[in-house]
C-alpha positions in Angstrom: 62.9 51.0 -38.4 66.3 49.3 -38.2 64.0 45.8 -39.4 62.8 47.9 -42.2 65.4 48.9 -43.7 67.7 46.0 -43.6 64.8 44.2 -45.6 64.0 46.9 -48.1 68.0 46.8 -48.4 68.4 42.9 -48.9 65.4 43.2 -51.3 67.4 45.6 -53.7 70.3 43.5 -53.3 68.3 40.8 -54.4 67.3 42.1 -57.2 70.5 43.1 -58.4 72.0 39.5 -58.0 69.1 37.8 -60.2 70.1 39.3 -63.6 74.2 38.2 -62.6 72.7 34.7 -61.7 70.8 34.2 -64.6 74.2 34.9 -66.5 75.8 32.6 -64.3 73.1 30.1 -65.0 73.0 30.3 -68.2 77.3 30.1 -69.2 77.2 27.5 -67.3 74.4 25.5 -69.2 76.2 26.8 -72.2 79.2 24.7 -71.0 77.1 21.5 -71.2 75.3 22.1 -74.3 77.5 22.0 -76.8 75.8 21.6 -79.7 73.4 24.5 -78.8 70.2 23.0 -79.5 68.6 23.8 -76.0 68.7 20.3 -74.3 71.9 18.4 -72.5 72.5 14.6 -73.8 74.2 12.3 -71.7 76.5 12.4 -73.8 77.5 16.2 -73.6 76.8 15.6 -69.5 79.4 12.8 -69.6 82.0 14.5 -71.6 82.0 17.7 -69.3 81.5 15.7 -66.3 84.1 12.8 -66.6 86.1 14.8 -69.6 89.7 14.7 -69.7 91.6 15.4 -66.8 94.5 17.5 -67.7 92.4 20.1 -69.5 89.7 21.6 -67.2 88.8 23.4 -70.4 87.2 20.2 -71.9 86.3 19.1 -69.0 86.1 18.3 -65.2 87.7 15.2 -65.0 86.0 13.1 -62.5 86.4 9.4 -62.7 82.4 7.9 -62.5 81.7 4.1 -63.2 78.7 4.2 -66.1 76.7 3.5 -62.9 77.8 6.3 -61.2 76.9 8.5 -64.1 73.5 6.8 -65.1 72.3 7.4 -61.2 73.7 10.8 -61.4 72.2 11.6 -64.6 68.6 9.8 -63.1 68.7 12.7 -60.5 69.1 15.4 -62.2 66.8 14.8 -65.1 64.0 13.6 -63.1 61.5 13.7 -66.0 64.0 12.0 -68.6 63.8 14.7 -71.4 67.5 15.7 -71.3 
């Protein structure tokens, strides 16, 4: 019974998480795209990713070679569409 409930009560707390990550998800997305047209250039990647240092605001101010940021970009967009 003990089994039981612990999963009945992990699947309601599940559940209640999603719609919270899906905001989460979503701001943050927001945060790259900037122009709001659905997609994230490499450009709007790069200038969150390696944006200005002093103003986390603009962004997060990690120092990438073009290199760096072509690989990183390469990984995350494995199909190349943005």
């Amino acid at each position: 019974e003990f089994i039981a409930l612990m999963k009945t009560m992990i699947k309601r707390e599940r559940a209640q998480e999603l719609p919270r990550r899906k905001s989460e998800i979503r701001e943050c997305f927001k945060s790259f795209d900037r122009n709001n047209n659905g997609w994230i250039s490499k450009s709007e990647f790069e200038a969150v990713v390696c944006g200005l240092k002093k103003n986390h605001r603009r962004g997060l101010g990690i120092s990438l070679t073009k290199t760096e940021l072509k690989a990183l970009i390469q990984l995350l967009d494995k199909d190349g569409d943005g």
